[in-house]
C-alpha positions in Angstrom: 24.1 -29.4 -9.4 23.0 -26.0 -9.2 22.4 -23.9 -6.2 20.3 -20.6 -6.8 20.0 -18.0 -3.7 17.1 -15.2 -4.7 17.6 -12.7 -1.5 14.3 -10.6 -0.7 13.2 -8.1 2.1 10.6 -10.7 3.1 11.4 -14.3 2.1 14.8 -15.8 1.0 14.4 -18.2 -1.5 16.6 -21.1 -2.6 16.6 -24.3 -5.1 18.7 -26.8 -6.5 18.5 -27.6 -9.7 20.0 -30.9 -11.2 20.8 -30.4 -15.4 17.5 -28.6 -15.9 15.2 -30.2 -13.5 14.3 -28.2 -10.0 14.8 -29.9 -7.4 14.7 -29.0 -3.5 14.0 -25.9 -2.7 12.8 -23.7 0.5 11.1 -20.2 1.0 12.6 -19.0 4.5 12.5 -15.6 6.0 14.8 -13.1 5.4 16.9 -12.5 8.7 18.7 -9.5 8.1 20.4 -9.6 11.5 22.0 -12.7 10.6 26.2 -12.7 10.1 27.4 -14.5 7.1 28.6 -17.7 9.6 25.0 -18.0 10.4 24.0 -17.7 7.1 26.9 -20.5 5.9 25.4 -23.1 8.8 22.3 -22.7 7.4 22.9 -23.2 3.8 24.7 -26.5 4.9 21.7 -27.6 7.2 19.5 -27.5 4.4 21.8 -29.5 1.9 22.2 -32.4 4.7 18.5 -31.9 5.3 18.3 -33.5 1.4 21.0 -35.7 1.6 23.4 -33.7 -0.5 27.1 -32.6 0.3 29.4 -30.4 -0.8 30.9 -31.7 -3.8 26.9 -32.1 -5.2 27.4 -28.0 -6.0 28.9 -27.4 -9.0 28.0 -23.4 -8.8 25.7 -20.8 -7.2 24.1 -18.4 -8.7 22.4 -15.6 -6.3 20.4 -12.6 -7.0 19.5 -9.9 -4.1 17.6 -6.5 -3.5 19.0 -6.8 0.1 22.5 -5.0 -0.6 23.4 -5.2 3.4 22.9 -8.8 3.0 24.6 -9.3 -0.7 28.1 -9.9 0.9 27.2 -11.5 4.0 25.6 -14.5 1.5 28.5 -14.2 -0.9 31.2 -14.9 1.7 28.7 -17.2 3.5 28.8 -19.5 -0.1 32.8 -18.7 -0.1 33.7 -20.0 3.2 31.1 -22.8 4.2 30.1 -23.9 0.3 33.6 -23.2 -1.2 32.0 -21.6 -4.2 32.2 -17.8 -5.7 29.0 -17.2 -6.7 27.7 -15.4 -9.8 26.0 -12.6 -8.3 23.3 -11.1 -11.3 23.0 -8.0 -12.7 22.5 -5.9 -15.6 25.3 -6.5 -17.0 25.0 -10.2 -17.5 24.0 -11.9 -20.8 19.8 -13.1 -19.6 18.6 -13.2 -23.1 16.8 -9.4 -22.3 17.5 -6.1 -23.4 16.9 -4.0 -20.6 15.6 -0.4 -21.6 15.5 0.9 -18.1 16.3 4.2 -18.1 18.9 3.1 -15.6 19.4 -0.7 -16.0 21.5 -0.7 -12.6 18.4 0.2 -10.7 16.3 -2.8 -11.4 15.9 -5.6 -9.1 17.6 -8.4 -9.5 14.8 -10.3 -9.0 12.8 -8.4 -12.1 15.8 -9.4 -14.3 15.6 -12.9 -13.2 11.7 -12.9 -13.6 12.3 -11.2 -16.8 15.1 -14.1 -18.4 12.8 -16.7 -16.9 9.4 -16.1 -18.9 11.0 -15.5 -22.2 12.5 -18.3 -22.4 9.6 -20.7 -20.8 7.0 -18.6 -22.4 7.5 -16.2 -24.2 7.0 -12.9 -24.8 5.4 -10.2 -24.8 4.5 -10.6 -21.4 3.4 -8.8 -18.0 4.7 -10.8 -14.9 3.0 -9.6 -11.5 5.6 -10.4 -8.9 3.5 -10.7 -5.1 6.6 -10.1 -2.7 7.3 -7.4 -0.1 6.3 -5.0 -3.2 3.7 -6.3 -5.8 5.7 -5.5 -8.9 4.1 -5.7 -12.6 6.9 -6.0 -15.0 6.7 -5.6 -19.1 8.8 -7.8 -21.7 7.9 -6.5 -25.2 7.9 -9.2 -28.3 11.3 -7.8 -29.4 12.5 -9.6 -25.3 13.4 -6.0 -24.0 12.5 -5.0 -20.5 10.4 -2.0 -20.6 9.8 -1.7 -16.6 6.9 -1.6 -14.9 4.6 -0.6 -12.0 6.0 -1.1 -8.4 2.9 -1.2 -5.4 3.2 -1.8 -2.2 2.8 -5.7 -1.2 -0.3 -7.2 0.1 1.3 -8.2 3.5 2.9 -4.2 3.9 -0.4 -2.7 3.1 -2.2 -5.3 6.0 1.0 -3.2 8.5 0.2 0.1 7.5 -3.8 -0.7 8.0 -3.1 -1.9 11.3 -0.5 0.6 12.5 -2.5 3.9 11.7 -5.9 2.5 12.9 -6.9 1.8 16.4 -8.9 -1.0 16.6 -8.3 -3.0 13.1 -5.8 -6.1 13.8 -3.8 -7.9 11.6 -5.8 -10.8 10.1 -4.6 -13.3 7.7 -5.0 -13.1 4.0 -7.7 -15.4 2.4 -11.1 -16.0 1.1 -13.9 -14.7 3.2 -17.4 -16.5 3.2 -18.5 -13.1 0.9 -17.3 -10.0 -0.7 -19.3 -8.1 1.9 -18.0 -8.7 5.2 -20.6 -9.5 7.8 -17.4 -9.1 10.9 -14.3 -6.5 11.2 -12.2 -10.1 10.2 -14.1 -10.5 6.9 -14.4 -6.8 5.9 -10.4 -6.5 5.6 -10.2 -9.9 4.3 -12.3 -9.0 1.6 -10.8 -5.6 1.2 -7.2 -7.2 1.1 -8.1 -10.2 -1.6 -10.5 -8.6 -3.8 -9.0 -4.9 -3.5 -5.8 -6.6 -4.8 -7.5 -8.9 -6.9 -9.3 -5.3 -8.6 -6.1 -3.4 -8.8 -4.1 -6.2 -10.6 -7.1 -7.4 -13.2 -6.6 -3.5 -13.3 -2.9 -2.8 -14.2 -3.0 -6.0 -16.7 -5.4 -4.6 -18.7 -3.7 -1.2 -18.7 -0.6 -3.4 -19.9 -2.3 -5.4 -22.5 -3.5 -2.3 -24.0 0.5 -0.9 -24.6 1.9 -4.0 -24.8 -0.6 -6.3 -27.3 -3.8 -8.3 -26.3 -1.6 -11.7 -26.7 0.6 -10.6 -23.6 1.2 -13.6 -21.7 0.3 -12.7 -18.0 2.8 -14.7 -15.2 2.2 -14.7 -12.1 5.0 -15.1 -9.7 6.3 -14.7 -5.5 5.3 -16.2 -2.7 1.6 -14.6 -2.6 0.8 -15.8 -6.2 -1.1 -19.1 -5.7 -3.5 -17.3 -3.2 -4.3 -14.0 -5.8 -4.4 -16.7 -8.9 -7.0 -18.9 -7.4 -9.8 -16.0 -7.2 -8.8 -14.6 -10.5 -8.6 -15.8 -14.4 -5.8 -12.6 -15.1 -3.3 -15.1 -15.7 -1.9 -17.3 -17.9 0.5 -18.9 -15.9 0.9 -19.0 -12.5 4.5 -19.9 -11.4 5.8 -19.4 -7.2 9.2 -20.0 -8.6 10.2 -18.3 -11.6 12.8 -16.4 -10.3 14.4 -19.4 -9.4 14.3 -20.5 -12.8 15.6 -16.9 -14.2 18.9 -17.6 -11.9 19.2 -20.7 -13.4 19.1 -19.5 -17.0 21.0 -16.9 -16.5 23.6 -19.1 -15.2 23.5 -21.2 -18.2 23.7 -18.3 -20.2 26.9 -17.0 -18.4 29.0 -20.5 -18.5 
């Protein structure tokens, strides 16, 4: 079995995968207090939380953006899972050519995204990634990573309304009863869902115009169900791709 660790600013997201099939798998928040020992006991609570012990895991594979928290996870899978774990980069063989200008400076997580959709779908494609950022990510028909567009996430724009207003309060994200808010509640629910909804229906068509009209649009992250269900911008919709990258990208490296 295969264990994959994707390490966000917001969620931490892990899965097991048996041959090719997923398997368990939890979205938890990131802690980024937490010491690797914490980190270990917890990564071993969730495996006895699905029955499975230590000689299940035949590898790890882990991706991060959190670089404070990279080690703490690594030595947390060395000591408590008795694994090294193939930590992802650029450098590794994902079945993409990443054009970059700089391929060290993208996300491990885009990579992931990136190996995952060529290979299930296909390419060209434009993956919108809902996490702490919303990310919109282009794969060419040639499988080269081009790069993207990088926006600030639903949930950090809901903060920065909040923080620079004085009355507006945090409210949670989903459908209101109209577009035009009747209440303070509905106005920035309807601001937040459709004003997202806008700006990706937006950026894909922006992207389909320099990338082809047959661009597969994926959507991916943990805000992805929500955005899809009000929207027909995508193809796919897919709360665990990068999961799946880290697991082909595993196969690829073995």
């Amino acid at each position: 079995m295969l264990l994959v660790i994707d390490i966000g600013n917001t969620n931490l997201t892990l899965g097991i995968y048996t041959d090719k099939q997923f398997g368990p798998h939890w979205r938890l928040a990131t802690d980024h207090q937490r010491m690797a020992d914490e980190y270990g006991l917890q990564l071993l609570g969730l495996l006895e939380h699905v029955g499975l012990n230590l000689e299940d895991i035949d590898g790890i594979c882990l991706s991060s953006v959190v670089p404070t928290l990279t080690g703490r996870l690594m030595q947390a899978c060395r000591v408590y899972l008795l694994q090294e774990p193939l930590l992802v980069d650029a450098e590794l063989n994902t079945g993409v050519t990443i054009k970059y200008d700089n391929p060290s400076a993208v996300g491990t997580d885009r990579i992931a995204d990136a190996a995952a959709v060529v290979q299930l779908f296909g390419a060209p494609a434009c993956v919108v990634d809902f996490g702490t950022a919303t990310t919109f990510n282009a794969i060419n028909r040639n499988n080269e990573y081009l790069g993207g567009a990088i926006t600030a996430g639903v949930n950090v724009a809901m903060e920065a309304l909040v923080e620079h207003t004085s009355k507006l309060q945090k409210v949670d994200l989903q459908k209101p009863p109209s577009i035009i808010g009747s209440n303070t509640v509905h106005a920035m629910q309807s601001g937040m869902m459709y004003g997202y909804i806008s700006l990706v229906e937006g950026m894909v068509k922006r992207f389909k115009q320099e990338l082809g009209e047959d661009t597969k649009v994926v959507a991916t992250g943990g805000l992805s169900e929500i955005i899809a269900s009000e929207t027909d911008v995508f193809d796919v919709v897919a709360p665990w791709l990068t999961l799946d990258g880290l697991r082909i990208i595993w196969e690829k490296n073995h």
